[in-house]
C-alpha positions as MATLAB code, in Angstrom:
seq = 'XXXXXXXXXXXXXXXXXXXXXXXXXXXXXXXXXXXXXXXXXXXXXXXXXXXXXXXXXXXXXXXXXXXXXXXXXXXXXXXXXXXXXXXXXXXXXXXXXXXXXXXXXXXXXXXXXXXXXXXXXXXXXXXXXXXXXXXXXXXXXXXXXXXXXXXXXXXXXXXXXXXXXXXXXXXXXXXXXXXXXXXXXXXXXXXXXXXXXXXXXXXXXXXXXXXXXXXXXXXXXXXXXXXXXXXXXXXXXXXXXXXXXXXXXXXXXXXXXXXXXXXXXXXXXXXXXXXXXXXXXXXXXXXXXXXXXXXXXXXXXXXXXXXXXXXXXXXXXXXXXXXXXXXXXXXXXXXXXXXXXXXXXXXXXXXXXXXXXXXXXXXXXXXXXXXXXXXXXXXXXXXXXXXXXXXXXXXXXXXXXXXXXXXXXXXXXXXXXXXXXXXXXXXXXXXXXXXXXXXXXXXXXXXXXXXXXXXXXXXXXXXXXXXXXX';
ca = [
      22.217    7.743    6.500;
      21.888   11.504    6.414;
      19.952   13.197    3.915;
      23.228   14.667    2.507;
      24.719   11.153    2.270;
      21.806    9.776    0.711;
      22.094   12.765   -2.242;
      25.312   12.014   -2.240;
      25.341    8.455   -2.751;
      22.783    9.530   -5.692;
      24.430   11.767   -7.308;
      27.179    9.105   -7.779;
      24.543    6.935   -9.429;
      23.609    9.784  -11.676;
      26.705   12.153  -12.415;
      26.528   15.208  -13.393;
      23.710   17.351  -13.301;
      21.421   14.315  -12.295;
      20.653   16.032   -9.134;
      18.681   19.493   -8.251;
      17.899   21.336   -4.832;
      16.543   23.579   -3.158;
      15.282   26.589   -5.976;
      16.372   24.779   -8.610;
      14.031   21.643   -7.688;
      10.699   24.308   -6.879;
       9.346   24.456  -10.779;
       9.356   20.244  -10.415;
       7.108   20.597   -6.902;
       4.195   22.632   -8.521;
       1.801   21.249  -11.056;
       1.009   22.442  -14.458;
      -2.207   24.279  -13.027;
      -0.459   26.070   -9.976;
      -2.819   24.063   -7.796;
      -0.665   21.786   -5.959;
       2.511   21.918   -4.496;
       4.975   19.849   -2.627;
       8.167   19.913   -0.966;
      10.623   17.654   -2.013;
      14.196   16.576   -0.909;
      15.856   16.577   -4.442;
      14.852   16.323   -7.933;
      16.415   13.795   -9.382;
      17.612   13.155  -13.569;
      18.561    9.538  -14.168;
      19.668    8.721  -17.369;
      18.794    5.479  -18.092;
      16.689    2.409  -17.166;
      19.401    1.102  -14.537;
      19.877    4.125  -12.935;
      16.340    4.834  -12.101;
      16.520    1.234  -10.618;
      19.607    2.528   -8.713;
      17.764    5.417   -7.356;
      14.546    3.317   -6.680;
      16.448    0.911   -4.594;
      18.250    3.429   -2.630;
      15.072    4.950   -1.568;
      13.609    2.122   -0.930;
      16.696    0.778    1.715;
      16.213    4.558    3.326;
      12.368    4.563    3.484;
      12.347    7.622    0.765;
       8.849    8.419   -1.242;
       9.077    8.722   -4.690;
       7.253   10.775   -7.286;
       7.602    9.545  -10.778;
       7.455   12.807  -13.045;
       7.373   12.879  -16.656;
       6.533   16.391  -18.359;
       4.956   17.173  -15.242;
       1.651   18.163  -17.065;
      -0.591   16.451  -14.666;
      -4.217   18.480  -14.296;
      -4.795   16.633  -11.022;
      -1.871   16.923   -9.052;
      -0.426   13.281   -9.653;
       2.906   14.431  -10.273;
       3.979   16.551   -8.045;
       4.921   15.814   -4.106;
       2.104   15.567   -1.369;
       2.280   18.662    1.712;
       2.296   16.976    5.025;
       4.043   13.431    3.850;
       5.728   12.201    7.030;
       8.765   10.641    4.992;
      11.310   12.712    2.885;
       9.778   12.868   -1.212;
      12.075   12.279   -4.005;
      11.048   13.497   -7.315;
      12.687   11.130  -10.377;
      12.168   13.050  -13.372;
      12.216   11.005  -16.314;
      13.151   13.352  -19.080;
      16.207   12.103  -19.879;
      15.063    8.633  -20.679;
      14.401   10.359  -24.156;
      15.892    7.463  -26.367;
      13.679    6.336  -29.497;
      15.284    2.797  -29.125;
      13.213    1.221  -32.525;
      10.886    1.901  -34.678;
      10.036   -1.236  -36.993;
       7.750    0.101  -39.615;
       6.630   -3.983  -40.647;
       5.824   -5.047  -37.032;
       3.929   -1.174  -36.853;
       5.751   -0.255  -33.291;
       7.516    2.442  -31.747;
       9.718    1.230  -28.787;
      10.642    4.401  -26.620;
      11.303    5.687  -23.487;
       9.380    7.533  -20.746;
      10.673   10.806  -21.567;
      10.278   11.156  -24.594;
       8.029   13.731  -25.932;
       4.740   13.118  -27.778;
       5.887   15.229  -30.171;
       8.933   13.447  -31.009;
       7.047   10.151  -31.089;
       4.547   12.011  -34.080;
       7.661   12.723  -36.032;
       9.875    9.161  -35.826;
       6.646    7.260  -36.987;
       5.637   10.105  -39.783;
       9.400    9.530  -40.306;
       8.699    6.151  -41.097;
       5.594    6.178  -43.086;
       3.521    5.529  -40.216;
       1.004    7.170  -37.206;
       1.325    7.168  -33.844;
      -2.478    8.709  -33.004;
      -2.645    9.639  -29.295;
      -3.936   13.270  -30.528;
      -3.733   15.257  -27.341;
      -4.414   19.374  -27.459;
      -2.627   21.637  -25.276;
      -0.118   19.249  -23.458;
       1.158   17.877  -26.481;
       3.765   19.998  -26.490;
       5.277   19.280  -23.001;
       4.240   16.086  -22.211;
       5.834   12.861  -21.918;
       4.633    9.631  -23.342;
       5.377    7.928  -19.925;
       2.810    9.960  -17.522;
       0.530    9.548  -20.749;
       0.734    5.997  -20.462;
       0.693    6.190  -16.260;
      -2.732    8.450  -16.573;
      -4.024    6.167  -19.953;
      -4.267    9.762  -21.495;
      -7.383    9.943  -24.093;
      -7.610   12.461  -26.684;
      -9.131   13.472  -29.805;
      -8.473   10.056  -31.477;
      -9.973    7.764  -29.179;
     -13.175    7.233  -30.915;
     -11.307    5.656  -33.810;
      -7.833    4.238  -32.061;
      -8.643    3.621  -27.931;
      -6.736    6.021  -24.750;
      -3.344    5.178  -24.642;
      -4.159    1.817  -22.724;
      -5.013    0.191  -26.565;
      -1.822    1.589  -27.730;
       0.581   -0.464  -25.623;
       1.580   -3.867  -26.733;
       4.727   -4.106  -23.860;
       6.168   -2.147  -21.242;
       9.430   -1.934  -19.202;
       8.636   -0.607  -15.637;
      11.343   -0.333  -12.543;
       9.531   -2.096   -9.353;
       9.168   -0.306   -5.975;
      11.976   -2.526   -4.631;
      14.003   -1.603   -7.596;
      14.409   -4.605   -9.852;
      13.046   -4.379  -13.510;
      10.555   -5.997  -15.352;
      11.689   -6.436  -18.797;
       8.181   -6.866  -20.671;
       9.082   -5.037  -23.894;
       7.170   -7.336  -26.149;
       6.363   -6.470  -29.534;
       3.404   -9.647  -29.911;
      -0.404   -8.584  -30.649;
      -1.039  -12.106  -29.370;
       0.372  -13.069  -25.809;
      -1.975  -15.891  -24.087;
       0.281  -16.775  -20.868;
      -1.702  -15.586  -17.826;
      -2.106  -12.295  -16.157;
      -1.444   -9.151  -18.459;
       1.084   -7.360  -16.119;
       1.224   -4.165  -17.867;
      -2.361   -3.183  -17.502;
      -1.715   -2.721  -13.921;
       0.869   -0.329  -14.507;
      -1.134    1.931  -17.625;
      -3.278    4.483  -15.609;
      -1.997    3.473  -11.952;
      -0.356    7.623  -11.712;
       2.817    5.428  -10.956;
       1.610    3.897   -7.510;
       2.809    0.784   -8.498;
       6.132    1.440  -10.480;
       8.034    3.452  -12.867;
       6.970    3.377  -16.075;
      10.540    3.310  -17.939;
       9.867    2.425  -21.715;
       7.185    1.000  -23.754;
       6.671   -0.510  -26.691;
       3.585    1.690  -29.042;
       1.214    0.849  -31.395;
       1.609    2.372  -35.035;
      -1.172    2.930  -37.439;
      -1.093    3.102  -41.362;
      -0.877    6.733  -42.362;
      -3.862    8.488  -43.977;
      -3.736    9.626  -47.634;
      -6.900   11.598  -47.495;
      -9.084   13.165  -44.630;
     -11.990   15.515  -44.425;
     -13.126   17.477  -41.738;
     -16.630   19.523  -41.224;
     -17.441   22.324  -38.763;
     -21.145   22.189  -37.984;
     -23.244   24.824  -35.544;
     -25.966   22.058  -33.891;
     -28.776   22.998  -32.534;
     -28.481   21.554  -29.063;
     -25.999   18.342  -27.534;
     -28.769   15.932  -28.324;
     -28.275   17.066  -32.165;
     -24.465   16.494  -31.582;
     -25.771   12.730  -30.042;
     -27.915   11.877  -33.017;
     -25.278   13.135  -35.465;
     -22.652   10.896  -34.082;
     -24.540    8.093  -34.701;
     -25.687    8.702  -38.152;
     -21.865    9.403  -38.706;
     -21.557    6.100  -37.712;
     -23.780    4.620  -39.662;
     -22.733    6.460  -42.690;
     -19.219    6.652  -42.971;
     -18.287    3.954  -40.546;
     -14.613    3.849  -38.886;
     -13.702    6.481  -41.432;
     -14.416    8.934  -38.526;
     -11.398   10.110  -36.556;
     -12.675   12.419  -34.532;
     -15.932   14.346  -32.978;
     -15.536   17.122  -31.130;
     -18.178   19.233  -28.896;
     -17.809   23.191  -28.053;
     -20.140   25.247  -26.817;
     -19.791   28.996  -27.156;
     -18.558   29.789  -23.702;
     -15.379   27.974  -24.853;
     -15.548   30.162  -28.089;
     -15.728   33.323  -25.850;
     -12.799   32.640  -24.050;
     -10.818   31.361  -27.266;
     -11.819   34.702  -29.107;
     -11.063   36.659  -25.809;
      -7.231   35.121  -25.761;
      -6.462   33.425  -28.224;
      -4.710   35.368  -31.091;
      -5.909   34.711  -34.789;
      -9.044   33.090  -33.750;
     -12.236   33.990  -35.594;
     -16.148   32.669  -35.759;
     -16.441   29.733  -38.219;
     -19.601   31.190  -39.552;
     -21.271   34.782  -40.119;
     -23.899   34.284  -37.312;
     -22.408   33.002  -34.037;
     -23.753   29.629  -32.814;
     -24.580   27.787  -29.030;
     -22.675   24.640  -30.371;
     -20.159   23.355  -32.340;
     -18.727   19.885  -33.696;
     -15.821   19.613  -35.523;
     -15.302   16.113  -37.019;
     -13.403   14.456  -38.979;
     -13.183   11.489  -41.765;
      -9.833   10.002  -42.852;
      -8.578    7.111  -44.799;
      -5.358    5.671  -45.794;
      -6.635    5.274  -49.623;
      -5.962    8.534  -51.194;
      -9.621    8.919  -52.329;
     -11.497   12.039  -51.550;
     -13.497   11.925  -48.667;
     -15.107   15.616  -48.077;
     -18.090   14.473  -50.893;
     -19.497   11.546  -48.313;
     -18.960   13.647  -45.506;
     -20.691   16.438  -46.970;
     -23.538   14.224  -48.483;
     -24.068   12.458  -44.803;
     -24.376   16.051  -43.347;
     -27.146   16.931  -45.594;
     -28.824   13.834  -45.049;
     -29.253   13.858  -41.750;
     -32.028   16.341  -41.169;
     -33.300   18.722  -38.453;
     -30.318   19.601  -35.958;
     -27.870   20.774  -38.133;
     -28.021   24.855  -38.377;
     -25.009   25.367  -41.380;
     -21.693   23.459  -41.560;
     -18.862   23.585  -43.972;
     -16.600   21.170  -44.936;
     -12.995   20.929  -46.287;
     -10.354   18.371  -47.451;
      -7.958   20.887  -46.894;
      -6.282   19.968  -43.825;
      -4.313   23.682  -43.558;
      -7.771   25.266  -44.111;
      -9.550   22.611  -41.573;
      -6.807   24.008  -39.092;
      -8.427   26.435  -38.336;
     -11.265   25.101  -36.749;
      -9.155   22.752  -34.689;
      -7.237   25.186  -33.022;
     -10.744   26.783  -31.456;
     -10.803   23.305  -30.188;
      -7.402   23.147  -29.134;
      -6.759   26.429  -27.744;
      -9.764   25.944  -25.119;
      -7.384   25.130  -22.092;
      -5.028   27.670  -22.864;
      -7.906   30.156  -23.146;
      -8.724   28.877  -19.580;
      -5.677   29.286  -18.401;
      -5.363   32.780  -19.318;
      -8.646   33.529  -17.963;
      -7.756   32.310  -14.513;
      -8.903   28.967  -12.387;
     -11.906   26.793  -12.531;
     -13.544   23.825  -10.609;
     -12.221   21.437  -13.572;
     -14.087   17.990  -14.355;
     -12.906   15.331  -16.436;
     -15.568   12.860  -16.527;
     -17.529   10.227  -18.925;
     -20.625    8.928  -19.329;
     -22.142    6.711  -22.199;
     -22.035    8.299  -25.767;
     -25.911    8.137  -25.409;
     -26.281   10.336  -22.336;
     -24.021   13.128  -22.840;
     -26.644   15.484  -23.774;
     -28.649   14.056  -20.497;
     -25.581   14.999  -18.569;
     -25.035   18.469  -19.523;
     -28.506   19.562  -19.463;
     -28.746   18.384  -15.520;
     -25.321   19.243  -14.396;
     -25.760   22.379  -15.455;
     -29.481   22.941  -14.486;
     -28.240   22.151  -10.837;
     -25.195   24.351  -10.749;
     -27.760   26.959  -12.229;
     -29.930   26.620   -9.505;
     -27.144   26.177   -6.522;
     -24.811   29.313   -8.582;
     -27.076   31.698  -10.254;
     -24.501   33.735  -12.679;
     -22.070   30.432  -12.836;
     -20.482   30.060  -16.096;
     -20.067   26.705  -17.714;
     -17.244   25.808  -19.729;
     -18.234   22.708  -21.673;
     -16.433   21.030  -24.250;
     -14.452   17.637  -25.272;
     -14.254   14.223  -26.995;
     -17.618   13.783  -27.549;
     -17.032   10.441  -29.531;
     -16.007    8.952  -26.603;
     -18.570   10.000  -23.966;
     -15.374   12.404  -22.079;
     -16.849   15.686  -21.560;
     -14.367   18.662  -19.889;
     -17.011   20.171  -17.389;
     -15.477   23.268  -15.769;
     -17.175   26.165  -13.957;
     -16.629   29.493  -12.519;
     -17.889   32.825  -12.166;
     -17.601   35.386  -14.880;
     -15.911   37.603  -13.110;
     -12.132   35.919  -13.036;
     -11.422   37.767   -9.925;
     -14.051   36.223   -7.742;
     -12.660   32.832   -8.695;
      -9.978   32.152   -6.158;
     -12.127   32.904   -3.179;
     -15.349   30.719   -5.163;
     -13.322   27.839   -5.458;
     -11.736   27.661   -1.812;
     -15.625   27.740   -0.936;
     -17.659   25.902   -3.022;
     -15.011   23.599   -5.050;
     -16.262   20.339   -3.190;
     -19.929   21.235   -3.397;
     -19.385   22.103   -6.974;
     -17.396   18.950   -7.418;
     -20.544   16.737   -5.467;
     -23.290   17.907   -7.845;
     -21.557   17.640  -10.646;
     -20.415   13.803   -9.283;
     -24.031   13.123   -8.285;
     -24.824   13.654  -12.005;
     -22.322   11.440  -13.561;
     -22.971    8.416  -10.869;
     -26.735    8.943  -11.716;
     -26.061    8.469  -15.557;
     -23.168    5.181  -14.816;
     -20.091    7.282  -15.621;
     -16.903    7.798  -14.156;
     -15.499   11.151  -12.298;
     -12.410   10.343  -14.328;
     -11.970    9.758  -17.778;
      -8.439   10.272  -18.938;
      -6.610   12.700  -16.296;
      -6.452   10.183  -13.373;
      -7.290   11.017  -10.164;
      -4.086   11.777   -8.485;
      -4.855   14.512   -5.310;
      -7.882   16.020   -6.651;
      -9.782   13.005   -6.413;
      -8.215   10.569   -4.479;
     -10.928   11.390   -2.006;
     -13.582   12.074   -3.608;
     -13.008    8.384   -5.362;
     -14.393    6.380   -2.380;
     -17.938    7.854   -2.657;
     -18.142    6.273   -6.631;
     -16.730    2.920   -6.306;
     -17.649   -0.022   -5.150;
     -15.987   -1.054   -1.668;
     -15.011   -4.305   -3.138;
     -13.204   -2.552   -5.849;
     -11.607   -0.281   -3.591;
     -10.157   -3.068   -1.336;
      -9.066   -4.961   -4.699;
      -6.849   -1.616   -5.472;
      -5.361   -1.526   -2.156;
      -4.268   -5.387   -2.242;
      -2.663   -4.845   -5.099;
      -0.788   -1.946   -4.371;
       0.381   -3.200   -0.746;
       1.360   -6.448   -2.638;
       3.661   -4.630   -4.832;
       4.360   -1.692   -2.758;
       4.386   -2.692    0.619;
       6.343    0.145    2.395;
       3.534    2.816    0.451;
       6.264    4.670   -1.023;
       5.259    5.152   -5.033;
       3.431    8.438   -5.495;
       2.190    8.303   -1.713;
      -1.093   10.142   -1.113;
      -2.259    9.660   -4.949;
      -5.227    7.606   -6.226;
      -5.940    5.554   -3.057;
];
């Protein structure tokens, strides 16, 4: 069959408007960053569940790769096509699978589909008396709570409610051959064997399309507090955490790390940004107490502050979520203040909670010493041992021509680090094309072969995402 009979035969599956070409497909080929882009044969707009299996099983008769897309907000090129695949790419672009099909408010789930919007899923459960708490910064916006739950997306939250992996309790995923696995299951407590859907939650949709899911709600707080504090150093930030811990127990919902080159670039694009304090600081945390009993919170948070000695230079704290706003926007206007200011070498890594101060202090010693002048962009979810590591030069226009050089070296020192201190190079992006390569030097080979028996078992002909992950 003809490439024109094949988009004909699915644009019969799809109707109207389910199909796009030529200019009209390009803004679906490039990623979010302007890093990577593919060519693709058609982007393609099923409506519902079936149809995507329609589409899926077509392609698979005619040998066609297939990118799964949600919001297309991938940072590491997982959701866009591959240059230089030998078979014709077929984008399916979930976002009209937008359907909140339930929300049961005594069970605490959401049941929606891939497309829908994070945002939308915030406002059906506050709707319903209830939190959804995948608390994502820039993307949330744009994204789609199915490449969230493909990448296991992380987030400010994590330290008190797990990456989206912990928020799943069933999925409903369309198979490479095109059948669908109906595992929509609302139980806390399943005990029958394997537990499919983990293989599908952070897999960048190499192994299926992620169609609907069934989410996780959360009571809603009644009270929260939240404290900007200027540390002295990362290792002050470490010891805080776990006197936080110690002090006001799960209460915490969040702990965020900034250091002042991410201030600089929020101050130099960010409108109605501002210093926290009079005197301008290395370091920042921004944390954050909340509870669902409506009793004040900001006097323990404030009294655990004081208590915990040398480290702290000043902090303030506020119950007043509107006022506490605006220190979380200097935290979540960092990658927009990176976009603006042009391209980095970008690293989304972990290491244990315990280390993160080790980390920073030799990552950035070495790219010191290998870079004099490089600038290092450090920030991130602290609570959860993810740390955004980015570098560049000052000078935005020497970027482009830095990273075509040194990206990889940058990349292998920074790797080197992480490895060193048992981390991963990935801790809630995925790898997609960035590091599908650079994966092989960090794990195990035993692991490695374990990932590619399971994806030739489900995916034999290799056509899911090709050229992503492994």
């Amino acid at each position: 069959m003809t490439d024109f009979r094949i988009l004909e035969a699915i644009a019969a599956i799809t109707g109207d408007g389910g199909v796009s070409t030529g200019e009209a497909a390009a803004p679906y080929c490039q990623d979010w960053r302007g890093r990577y882009a593919g060519v693709a044969l058609a982007v393609v707009f099923p409506a519902d569940t079936q149809q995507v299996s329609d589409v899926v099983r077509l392609c698979a008769e005619h040998g066609i790769a297939i990118v799964p897309q949600g919001g297309n907000t991938s940072l590491c090129g997982g959701s866009v096509p591959v240059p230089g695949e030998a078979r014709p790419q077929l984008v399916i672009n979930l976002s009209r699978l937008n359907r909140i099909r339930e929300v049961d408010a005594t069970d605490y789930t959401l049941t929606v589909e891939a497309g829908c919007k994070l945002a939308a899923l915030y406002a059906a459960a506050e709707q319903a008396d209830r939190l959804f708490p995948l608390g994502l910064t820039a993307i949330a916006p744009h994204c789609a709570i199915g490449g969230n739950l493909s990448t296991n997306a992380g987030g400010i939250g994590v330290l008190r409610y797990g990456n989206a992996r912990d928020l799943v309790l069933g999925l409903e995923v369309v198979l490479p051959d095109g059948r669908i696995w109906n595992g929509l299951r609302r139980l806390r407590k399943d005990n029958t064997g394997y537990d499919l859907k983990h293989l599908f939650l952070g897999a960048e949709g190499t192994l299926g399309i992620i169609t609907a899911a069934v989410l996780k709600l959360f009571p809603r707080p009644q009270s929260t507090a939240t404290a900007c504090i200027a540390v002295r150093d990362p290792a002050a930030a470490v010891r805080l955490l776990a006197h936080l811990r110690a002090t006001c127990g799960d209460a915490i919902s969040g702990f965020e790390l900034i250091s002042r080159s991410c201030l600089d670039l929020v101050f130099k694009h960010i409108p109605d940004t501002q210093e926290p304090f009079a005197q301008a600081h290395d370091w920042l945390v921004i944390t954050q107490l909340s509870n669902v009993l409506p009793t004040p919170l900001d006097t323990a948070l404030r009294d655990s502050l004081r208590s915990f000695g040398d480290g702290i230079i000043e902090f303030e704290v506020s119950a007043d979520p509107a006022y506490a706003e605006r220190w979380w926007k200097l935290r979540k206007a960092i990658s927009d203040a990176q976009k603006a200011e042009g391209i980095s070498v970008k690293h989304d890594v972990s290491v244990p909670v315990s280390r993160v101060a080790e980390f920073i202090a030799l990552a950035s010693a070495a790219l010191r010493a290998a870079y004099p002048g490089i600038r290092i962009v450090a920030f991130g979810h602290m609570g959860d041992g993810n740390i955004h590591y980015n570098a560049s030069m000052l000078d935005a226009a020497q970027n482009p021509a830095f990273i075509e050089r040194e990206e990889k070296p940058v990349n292998r020192i920074v790797y080197q680090v992480v490895a060193a201190l048992n981390g991963s190079i990935s801790a809630e992006h995925g790898l997609g094309q960035l590091k599908r390569d650079e994966i092989t030097h960090y794990k195990s080979a035993l692991e490695l072969e374990l990932m590619r028996d399971i994806k030739q078992t489900i995916d034999p002909q290799g056509l899911m995402n090709p050229g992503k992950v492994i």
